[in-house]
PDBQT receptor file of N, H, CA, C and O in Angstrom, charges set to zero:
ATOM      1  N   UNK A   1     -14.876 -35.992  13.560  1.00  0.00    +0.000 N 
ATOM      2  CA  UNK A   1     -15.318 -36.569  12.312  1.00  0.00    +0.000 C 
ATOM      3  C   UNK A   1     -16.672 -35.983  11.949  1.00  0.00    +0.000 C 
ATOM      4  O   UNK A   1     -17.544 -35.823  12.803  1.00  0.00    +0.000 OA
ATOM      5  N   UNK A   2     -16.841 -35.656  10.637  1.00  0.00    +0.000 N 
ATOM      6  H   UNK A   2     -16.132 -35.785   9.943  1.00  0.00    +0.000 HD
ATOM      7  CA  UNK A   2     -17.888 -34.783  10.119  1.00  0.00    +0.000 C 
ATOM      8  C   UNK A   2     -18.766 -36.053   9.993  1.00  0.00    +0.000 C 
ATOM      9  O   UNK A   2     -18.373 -37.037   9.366  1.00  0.00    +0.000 OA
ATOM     10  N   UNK A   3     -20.545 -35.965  10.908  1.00  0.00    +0.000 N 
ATOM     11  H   UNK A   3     -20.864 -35.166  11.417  1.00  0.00    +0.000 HD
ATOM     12  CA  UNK A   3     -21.332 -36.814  10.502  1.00  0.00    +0.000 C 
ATOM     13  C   UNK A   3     -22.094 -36.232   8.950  1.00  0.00    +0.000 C 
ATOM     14  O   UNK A   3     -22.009 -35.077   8.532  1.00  0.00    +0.000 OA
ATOM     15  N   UNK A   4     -22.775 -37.289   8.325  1.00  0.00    +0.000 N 
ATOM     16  H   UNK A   4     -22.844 -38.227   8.665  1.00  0.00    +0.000 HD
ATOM     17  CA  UNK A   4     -23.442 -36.531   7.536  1.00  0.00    +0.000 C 
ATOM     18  C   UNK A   4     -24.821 -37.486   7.586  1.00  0.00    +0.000 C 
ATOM     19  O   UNK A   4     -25.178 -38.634   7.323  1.00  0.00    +0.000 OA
ATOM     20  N   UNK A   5     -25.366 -36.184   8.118  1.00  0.00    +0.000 N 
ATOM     21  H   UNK A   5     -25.076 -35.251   8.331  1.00  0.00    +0.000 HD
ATOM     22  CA  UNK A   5     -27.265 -36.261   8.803  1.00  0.00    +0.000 C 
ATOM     23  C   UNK A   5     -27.962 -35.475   7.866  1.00  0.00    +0.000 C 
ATOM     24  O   UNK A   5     -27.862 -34.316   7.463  1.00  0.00    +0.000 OA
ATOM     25  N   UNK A   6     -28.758 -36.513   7.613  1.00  0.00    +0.000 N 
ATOM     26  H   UNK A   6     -28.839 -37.455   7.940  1.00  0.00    +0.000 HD
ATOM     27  CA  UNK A   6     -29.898 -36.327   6.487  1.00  0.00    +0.000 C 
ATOM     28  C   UNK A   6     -31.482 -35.978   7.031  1.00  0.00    +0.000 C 
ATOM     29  O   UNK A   6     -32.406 -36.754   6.791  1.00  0.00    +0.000 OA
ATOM     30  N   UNK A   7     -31.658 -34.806   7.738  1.00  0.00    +0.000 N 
ATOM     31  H   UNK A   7     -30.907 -34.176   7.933  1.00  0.00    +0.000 HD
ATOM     32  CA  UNK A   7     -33.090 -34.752   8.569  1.00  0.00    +0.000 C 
ATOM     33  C   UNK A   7     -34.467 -34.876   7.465  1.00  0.00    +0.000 C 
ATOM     34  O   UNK A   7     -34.606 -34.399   6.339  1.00  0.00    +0.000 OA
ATOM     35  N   UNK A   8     -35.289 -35.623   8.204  1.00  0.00    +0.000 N 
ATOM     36  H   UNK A   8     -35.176 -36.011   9.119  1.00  0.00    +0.000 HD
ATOM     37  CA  UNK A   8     -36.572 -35.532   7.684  1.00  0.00    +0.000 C 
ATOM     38  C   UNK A   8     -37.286 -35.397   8.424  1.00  0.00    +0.000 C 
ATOM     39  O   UNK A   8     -36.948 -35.560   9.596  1.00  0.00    +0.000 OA
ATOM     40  N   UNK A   9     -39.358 -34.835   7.914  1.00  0.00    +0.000 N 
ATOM     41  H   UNK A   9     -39.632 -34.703   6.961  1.00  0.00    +0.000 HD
ATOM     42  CA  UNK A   9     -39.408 -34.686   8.829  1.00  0.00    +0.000 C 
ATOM     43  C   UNK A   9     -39.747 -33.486  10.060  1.00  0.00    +0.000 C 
ATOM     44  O   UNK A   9     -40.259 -33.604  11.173  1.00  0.00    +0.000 OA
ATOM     45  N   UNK A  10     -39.250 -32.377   9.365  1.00  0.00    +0.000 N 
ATOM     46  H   UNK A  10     -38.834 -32.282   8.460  1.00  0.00    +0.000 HD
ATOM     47  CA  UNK A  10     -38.879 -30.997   9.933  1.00  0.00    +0.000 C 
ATOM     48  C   UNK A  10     -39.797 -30.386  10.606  1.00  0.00    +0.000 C 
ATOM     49  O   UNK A  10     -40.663 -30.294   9.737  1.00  0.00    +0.000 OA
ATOM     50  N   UNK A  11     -40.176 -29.964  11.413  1.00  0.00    +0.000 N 
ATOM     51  H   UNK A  11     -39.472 -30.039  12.120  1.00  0.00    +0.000 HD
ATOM     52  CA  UNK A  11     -41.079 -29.037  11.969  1.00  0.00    +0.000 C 
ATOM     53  C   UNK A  11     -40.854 -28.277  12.404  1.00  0.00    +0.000 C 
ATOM     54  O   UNK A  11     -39.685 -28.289  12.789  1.00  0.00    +0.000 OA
ATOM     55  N   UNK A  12     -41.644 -27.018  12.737  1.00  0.00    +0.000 N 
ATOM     56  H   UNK A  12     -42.594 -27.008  12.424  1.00  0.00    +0.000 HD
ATOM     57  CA  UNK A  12     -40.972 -25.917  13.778  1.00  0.00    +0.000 C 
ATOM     58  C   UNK A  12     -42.160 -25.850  14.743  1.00  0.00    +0.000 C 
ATOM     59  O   UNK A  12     -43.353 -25.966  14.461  1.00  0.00    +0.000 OA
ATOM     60  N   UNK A  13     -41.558 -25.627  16.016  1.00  0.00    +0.000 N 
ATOM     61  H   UNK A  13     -40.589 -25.533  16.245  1.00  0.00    +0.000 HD
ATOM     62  CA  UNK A  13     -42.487 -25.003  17.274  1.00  0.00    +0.000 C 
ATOM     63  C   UNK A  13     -41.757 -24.035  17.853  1.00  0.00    +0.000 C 
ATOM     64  O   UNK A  13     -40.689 -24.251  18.427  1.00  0.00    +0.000 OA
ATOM     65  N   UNK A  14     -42.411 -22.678  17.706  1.00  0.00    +0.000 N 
ATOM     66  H   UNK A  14     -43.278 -22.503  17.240  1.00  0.00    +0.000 HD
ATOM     67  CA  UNK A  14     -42.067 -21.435  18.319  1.00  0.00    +0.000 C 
ATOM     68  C   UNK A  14     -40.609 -21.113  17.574  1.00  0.00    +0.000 C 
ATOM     69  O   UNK A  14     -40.776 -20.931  16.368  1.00  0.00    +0.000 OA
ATOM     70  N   UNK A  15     -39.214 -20.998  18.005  1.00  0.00    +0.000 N 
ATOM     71  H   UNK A  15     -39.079 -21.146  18.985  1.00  0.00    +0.000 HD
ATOM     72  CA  UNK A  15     -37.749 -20.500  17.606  1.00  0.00    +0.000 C 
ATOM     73  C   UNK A  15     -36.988 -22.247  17.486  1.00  0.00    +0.000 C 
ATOM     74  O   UNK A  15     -35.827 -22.500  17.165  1.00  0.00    +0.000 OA
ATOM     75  N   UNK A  16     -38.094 -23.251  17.864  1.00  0.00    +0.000 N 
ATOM     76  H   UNK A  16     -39.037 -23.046  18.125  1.00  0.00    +0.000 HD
ATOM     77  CA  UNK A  16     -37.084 -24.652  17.686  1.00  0.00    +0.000 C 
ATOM     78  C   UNK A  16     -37.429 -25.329  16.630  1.00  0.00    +0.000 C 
ATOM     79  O   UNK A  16     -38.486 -24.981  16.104  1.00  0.00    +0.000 OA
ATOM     80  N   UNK A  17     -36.755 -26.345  16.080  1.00  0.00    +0.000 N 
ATOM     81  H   UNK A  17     -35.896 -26.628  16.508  1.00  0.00    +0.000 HD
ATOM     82  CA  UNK A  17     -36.680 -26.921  15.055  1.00  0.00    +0.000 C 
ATOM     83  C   UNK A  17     -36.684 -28.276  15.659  1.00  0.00    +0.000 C 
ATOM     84  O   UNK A  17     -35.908 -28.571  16.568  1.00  0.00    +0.000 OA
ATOM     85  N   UNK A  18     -37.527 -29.082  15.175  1.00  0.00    +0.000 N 
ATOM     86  H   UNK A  18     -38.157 -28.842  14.437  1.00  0.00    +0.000 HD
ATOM     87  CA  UNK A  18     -37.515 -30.970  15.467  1.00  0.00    +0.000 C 
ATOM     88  C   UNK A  18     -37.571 -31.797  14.350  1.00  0.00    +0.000 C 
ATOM     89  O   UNK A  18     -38.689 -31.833  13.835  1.00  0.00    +0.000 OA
ATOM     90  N   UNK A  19     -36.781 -32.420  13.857  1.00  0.00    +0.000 N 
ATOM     91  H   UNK A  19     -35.873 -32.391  14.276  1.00  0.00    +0.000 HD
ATOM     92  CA  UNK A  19     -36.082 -33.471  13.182  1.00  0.00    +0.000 C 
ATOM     93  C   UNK A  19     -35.794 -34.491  12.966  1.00  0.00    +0.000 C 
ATOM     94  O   UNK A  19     -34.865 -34.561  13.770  1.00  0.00    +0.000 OA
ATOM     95  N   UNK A  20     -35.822 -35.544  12.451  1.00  0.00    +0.000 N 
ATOM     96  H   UNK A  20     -36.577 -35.487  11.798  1.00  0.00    +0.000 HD
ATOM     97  CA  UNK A  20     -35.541 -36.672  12.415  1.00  0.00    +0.000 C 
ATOM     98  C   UNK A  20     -34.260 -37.666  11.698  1.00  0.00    +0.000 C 
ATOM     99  O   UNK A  20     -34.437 -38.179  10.593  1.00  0.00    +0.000 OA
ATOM    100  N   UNK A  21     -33.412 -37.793  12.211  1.00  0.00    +0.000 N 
ATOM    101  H   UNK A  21     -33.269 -37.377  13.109  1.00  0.00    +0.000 HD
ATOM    102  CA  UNK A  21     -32.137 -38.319  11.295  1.00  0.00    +0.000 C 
ATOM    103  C   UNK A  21     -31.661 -40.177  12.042  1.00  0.00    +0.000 C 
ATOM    104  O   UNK A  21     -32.098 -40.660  13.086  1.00  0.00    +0.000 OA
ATOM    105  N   UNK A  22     -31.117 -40.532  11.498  1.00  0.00    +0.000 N 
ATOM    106  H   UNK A  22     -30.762 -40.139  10.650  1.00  0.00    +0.000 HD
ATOM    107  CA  UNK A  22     -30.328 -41.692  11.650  1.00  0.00    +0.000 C 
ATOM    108  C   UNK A  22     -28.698 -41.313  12.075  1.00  0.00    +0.000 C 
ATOM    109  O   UNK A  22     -27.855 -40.775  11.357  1.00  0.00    +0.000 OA
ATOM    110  N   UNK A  23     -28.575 -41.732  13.338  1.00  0.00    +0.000 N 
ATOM    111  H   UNK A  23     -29.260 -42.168  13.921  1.00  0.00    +0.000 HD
ATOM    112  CA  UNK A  23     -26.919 -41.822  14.205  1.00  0.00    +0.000 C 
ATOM    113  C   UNK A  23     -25.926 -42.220  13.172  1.00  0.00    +0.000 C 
ATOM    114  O   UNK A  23     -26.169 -42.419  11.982  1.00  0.00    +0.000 OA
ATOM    115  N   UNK A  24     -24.884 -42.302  13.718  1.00  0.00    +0.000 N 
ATOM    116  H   UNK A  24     -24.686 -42.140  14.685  1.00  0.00    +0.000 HD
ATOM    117  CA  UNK A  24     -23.976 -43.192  12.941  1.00  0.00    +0.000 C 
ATOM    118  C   UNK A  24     -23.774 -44.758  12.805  1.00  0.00    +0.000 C 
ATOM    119  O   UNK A  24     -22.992 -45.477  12.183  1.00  0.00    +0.000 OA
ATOM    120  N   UNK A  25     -24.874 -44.963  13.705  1.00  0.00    +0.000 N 
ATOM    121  H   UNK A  25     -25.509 -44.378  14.210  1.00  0.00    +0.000 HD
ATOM    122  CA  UNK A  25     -25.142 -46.467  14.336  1.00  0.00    +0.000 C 
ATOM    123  C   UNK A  25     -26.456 -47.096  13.404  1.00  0.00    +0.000 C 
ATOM    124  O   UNK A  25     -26.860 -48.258  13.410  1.00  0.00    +0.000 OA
ATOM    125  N   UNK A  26     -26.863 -46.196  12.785  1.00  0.00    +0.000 N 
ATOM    126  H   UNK A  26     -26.535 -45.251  12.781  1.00  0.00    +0.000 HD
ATOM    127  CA  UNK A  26     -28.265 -46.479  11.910  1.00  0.00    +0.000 C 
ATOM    128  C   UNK A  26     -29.640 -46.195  12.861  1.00  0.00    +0.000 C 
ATOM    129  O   UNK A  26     -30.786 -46.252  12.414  1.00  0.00    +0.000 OA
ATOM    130  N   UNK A  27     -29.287 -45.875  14.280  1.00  0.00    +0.000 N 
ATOM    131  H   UNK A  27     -28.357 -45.829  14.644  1.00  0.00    +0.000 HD
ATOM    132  CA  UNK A  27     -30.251 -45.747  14.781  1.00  0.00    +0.000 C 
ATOM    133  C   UNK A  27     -31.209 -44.586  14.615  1.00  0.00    +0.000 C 
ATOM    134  O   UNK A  27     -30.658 -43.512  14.374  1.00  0.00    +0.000 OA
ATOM    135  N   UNK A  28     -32.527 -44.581  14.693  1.00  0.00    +0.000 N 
ATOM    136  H   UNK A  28     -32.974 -45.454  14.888  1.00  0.00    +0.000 HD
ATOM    137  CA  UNK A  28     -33.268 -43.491  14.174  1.00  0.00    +0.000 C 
ATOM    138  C   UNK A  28     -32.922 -42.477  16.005  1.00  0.00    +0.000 C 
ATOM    139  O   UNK A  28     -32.813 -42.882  17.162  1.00  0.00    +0.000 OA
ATOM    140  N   UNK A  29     -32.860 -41.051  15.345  1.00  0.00    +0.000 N 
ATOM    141  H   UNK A  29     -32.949 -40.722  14.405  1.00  0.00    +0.000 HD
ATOM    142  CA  UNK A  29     -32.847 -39.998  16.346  1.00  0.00    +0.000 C 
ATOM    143  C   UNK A  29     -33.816 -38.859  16.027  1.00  0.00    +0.000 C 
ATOM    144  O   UNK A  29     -34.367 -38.614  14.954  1.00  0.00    +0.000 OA
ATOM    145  N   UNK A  30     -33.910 -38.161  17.300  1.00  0.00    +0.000 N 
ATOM    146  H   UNK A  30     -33.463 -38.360  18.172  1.00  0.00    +0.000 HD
ATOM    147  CA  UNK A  30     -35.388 -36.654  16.677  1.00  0.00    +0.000 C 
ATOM    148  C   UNK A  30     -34.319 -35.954  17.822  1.00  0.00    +0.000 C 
ATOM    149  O   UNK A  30     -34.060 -36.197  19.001  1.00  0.00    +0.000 OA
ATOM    150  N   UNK A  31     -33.813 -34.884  16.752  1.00  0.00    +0.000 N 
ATOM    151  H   UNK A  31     -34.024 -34.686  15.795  1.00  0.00    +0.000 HD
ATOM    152  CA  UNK A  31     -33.310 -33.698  17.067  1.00  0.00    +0.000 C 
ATOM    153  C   UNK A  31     -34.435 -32.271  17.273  1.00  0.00    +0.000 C 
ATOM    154  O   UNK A  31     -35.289 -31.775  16.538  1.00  0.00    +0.000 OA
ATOM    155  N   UNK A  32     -33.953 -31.961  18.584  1.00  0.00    +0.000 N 
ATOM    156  H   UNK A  32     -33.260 -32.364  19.182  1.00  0.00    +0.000 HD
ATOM    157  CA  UNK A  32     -34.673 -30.689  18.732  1.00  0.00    +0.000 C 
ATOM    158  C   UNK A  32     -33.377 -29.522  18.786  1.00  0.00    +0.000 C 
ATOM    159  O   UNK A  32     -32.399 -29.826  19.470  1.00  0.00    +0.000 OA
ATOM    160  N   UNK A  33     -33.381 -28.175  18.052  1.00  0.00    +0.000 N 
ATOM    161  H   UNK A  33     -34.175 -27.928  17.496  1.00  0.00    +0.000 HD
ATOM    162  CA  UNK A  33     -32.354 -27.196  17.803  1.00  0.00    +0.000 C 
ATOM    163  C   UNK A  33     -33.348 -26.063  18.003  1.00  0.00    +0.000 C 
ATOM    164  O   UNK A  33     -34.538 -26.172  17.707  1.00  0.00    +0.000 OA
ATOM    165  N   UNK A  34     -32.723 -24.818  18.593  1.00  0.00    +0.000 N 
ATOM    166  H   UNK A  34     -31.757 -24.729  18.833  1.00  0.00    +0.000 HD
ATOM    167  CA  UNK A  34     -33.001 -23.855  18.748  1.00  0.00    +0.000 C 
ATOM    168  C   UNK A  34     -32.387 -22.748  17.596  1.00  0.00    +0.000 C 
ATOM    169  O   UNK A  34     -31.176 -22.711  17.376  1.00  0.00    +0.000 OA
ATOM    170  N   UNK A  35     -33.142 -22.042  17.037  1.00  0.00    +0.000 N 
ATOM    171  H   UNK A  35     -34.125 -22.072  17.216  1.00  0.00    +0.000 HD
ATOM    172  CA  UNK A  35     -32.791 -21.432  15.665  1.00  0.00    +0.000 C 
ATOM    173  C   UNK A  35     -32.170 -19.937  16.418  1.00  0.00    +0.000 C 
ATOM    174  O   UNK A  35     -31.081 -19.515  16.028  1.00  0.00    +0.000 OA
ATOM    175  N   UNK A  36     -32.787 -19.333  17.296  1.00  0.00    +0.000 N 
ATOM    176  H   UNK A  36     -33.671 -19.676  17.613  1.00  0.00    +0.000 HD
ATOM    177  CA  UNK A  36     -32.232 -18.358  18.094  1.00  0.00    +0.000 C 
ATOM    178  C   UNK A  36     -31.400 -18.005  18.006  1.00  0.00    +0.000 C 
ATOM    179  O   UNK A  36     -30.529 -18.874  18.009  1.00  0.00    +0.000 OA
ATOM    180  N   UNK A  37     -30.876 -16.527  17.853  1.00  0.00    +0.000 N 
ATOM    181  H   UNK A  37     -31.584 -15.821  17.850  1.00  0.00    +0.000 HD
ATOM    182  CA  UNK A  37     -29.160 -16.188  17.637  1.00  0.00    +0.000 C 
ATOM    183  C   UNK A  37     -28.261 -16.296  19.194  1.00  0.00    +0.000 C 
ATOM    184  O   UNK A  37     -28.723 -15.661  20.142  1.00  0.00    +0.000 OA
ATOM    185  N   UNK A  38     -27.386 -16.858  19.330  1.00  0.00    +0.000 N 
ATOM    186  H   UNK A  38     -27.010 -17.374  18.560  1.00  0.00    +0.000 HD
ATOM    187  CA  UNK A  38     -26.737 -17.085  20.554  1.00  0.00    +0.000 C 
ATOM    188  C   UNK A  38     -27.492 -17.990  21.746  1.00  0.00    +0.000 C 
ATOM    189  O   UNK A  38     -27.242 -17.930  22.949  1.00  0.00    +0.000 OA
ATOM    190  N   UNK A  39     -28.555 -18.904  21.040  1.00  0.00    +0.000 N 
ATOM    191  H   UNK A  39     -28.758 -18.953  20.062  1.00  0.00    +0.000 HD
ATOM    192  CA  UNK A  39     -29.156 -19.272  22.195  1.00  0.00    +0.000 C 
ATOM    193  C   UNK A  39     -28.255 -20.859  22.731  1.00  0.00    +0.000 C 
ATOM    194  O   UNK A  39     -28.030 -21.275  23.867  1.00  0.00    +0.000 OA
ATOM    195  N   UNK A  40     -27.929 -21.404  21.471  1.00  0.00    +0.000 N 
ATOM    196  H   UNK A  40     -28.112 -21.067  20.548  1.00  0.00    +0.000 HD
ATOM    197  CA  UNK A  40     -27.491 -22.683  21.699  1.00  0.00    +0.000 C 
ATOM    198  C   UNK A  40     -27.515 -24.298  21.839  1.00  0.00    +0.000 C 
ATOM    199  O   UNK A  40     -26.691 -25.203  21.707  1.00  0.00    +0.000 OA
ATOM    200  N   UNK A  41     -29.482 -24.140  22.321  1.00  0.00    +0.000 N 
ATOM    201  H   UNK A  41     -30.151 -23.404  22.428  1.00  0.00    +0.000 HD
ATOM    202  CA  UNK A  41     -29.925 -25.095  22.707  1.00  0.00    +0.000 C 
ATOM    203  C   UNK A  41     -30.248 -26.146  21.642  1.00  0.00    +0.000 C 
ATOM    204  O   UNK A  41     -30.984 -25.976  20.669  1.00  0.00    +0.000 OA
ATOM    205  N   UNK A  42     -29.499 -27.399  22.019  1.00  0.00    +0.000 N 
ATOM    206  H   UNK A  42     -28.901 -27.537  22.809  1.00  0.00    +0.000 HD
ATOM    207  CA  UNK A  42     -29.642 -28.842  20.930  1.00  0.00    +0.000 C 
ATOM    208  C   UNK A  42     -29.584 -29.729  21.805  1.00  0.00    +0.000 C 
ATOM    209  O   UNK A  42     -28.986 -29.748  22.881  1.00  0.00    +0.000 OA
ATOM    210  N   UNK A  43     -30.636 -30.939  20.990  1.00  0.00    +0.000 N 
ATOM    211  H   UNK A  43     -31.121 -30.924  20.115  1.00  0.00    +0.000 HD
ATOM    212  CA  UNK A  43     -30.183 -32.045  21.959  1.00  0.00    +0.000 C 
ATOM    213  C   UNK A  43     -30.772 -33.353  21.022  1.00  0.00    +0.000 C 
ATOM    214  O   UNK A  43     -31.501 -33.057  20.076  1.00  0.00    +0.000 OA
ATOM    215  N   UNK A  44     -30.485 -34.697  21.257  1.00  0.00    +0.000 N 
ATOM    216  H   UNK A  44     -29.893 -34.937  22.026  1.00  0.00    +0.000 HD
ATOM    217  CA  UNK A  44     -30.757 -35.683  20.590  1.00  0.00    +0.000 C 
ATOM    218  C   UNK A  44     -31.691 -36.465  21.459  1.00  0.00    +0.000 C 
ATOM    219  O   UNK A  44     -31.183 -36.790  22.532  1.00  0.00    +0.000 OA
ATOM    220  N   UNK A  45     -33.017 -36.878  21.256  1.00  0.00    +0.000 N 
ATOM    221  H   UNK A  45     -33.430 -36.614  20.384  1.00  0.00    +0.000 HD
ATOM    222  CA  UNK A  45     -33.814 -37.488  21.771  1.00  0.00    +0.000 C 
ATOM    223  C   UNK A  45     -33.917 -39.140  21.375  1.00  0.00    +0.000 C 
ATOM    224  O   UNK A  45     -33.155 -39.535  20.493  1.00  0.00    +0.000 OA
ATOM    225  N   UNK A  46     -34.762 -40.022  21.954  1.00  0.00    +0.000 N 
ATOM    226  H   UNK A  46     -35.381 -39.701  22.671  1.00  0.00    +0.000 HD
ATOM    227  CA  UNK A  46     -34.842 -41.482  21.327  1.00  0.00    +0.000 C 
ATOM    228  C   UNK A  46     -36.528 -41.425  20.843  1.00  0.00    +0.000 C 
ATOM    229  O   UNK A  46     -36.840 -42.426  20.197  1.00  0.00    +0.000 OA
ATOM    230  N   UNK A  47     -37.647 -40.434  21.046  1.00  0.00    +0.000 N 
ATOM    231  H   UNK A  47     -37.393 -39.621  21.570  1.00  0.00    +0.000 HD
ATOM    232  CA  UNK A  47     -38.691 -40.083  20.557  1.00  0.00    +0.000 C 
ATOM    233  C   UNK A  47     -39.248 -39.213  19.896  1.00  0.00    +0.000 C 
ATOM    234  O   UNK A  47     -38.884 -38.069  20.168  1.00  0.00    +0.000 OA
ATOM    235  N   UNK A  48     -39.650 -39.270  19.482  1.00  0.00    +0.000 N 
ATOM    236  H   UNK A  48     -39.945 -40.199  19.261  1.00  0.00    +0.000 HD
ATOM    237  CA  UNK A  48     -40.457 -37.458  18.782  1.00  0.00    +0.000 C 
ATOM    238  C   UNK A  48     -40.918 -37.128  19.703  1.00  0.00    +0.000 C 
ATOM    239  O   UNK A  48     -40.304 -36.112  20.030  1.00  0.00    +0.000 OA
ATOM    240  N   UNK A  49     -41.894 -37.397  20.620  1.00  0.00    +0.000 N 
ATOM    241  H   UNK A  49     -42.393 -38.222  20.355  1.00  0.00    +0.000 HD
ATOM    242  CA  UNK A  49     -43.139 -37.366  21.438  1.00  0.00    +0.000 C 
ATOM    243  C   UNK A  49     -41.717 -35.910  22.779  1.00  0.00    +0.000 C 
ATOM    244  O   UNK A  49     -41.970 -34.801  23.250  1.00  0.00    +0.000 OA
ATOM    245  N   UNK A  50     -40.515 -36.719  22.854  1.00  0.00    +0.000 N 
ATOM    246  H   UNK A  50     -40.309 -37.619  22.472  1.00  0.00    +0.000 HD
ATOM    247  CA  UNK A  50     -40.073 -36.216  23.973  1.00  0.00    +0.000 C 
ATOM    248  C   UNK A  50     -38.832 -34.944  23.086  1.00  0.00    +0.000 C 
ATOM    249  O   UNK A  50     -38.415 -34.083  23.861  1.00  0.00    +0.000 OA
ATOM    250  N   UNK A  51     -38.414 -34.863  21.928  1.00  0.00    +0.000 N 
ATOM    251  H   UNK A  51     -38.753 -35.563  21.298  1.00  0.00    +0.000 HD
ATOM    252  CA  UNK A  51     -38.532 -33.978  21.587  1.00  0.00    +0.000 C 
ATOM    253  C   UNK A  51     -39.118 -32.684  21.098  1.00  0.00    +0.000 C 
ATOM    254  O   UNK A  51     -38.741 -31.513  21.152  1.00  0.00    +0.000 OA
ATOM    255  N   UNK A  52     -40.355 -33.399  20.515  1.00  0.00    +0.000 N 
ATOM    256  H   UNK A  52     -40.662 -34.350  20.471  1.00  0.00    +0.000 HD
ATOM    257  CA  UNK A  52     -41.630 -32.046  20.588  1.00  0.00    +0.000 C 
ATOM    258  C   UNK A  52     -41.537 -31.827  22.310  1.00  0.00    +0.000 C 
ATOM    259  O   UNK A  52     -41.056 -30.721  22.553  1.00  0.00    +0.000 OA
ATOM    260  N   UNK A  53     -41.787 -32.400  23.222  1.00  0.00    +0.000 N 
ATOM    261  H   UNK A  53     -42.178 -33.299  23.025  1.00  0.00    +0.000 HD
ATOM    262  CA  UNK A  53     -41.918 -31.529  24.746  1.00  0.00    +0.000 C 
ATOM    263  C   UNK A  53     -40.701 -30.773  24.684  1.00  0.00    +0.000 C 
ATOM    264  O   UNK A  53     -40.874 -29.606  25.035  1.00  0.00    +0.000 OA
ATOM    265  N   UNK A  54     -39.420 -31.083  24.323  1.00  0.00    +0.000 N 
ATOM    266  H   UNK A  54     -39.280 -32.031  24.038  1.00  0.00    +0.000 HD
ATOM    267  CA  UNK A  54     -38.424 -30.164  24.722  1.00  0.00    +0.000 C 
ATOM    268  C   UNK A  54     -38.597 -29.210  23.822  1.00  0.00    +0.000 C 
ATOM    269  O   UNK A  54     -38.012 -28.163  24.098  1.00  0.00    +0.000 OA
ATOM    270  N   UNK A  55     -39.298 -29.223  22.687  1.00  0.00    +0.000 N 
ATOM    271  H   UNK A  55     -39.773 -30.074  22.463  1.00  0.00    +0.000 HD
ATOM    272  CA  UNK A  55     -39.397 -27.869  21.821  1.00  0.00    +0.000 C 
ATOM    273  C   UNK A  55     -40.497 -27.043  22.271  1.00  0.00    +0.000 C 
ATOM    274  O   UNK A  55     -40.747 -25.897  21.899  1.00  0.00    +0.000 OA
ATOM    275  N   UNK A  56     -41.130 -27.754  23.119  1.00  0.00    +0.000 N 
ATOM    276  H   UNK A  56     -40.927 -28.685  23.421  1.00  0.00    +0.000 HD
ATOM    277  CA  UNK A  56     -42.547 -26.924  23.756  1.00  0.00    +0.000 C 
ATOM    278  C   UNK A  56     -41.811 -25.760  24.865  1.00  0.00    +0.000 C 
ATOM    279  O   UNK A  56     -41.618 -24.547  24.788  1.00  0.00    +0.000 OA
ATOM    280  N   UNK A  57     -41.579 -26.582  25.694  1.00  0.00    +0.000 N 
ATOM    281  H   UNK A  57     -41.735 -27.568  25.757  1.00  0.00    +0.000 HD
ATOM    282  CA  UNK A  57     -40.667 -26.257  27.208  1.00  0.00    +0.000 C 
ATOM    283  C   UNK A  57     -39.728 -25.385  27.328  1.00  0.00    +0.000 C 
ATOM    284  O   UNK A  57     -39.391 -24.859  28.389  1.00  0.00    +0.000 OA
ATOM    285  N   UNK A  58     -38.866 -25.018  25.368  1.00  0.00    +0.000 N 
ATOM    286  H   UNK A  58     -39.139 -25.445  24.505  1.00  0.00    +0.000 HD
ATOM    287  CA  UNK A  58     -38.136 -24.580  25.909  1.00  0.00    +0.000 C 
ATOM    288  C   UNK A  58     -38.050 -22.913  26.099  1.00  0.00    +0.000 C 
ATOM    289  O   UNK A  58     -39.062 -22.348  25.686  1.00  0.00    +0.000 OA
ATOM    290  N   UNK A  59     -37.137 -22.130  26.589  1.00  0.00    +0.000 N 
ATOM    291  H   UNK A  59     -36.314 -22.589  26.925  1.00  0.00    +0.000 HD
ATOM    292  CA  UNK A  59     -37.234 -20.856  26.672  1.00  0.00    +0.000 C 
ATOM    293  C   UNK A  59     -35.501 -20.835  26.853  1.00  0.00    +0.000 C 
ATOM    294  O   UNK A  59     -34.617 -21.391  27.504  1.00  0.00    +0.000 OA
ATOM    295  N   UNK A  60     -35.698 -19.712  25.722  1.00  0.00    +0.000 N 
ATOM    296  H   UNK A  60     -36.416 -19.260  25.192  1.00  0.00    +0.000 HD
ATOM    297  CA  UNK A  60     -34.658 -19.210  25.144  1.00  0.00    +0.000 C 
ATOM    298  C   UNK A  60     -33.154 -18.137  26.443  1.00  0.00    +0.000 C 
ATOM    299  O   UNK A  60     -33.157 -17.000  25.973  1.00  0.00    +0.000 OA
ATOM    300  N   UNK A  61     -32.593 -18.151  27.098  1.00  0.00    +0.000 N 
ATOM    301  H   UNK A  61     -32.590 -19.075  27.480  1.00  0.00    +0.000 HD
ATOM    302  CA  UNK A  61     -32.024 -17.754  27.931  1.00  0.00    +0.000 C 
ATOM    303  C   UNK A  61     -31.347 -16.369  27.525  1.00  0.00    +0.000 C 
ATOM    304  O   UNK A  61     -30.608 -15.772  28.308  1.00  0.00    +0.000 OA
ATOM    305  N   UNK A  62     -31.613 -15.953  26.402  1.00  0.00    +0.000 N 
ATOM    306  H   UNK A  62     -32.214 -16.437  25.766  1.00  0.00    +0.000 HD
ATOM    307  CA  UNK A  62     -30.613 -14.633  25.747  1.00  0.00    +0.000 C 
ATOM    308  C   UNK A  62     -32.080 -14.043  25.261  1.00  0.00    +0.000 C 
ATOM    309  O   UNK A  62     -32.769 -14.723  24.500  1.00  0.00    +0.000 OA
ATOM    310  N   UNK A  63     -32.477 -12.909  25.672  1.00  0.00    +0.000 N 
ATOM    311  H   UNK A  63     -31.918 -12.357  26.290  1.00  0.00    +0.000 HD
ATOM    312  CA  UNK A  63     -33.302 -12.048  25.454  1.00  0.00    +0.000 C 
ATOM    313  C   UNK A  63     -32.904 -11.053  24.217  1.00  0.00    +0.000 C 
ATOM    314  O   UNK A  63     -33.659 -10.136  23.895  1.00  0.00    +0.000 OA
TER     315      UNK A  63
């Protein structure tokens, strides 16, 4: 089922992207995405604080 996520919010650190959207549950989420070609890396956090670290931290695995 296609969600439809409305990010606000946006920032970039280094090749990642951090975000802010509402679940399907209404709950607030901070997405961190890696913009990188083939890199892959996404994930859904319950803070900003701990998605900015994963956008700090991360390193890209495809050179």
């Amino acid at each position: 089922m296609f969600a439809n996520r409305r990010f606000r919010n946006v920032s970039r650190i280094g090749p990642v992207q951090v975000a802010t959207s509402y679940d399907g549950r209404g709950r607030e989420k901070h997405t961190a995405v890696c913009t990188a070609p083939r890199c892959g890396f996404s994930a859904d956090y319950d803070s900003r604080a701990a998605a900015e670290l994963a956008a700090r931290t991360h390193r890209c695995p495809v050179r």
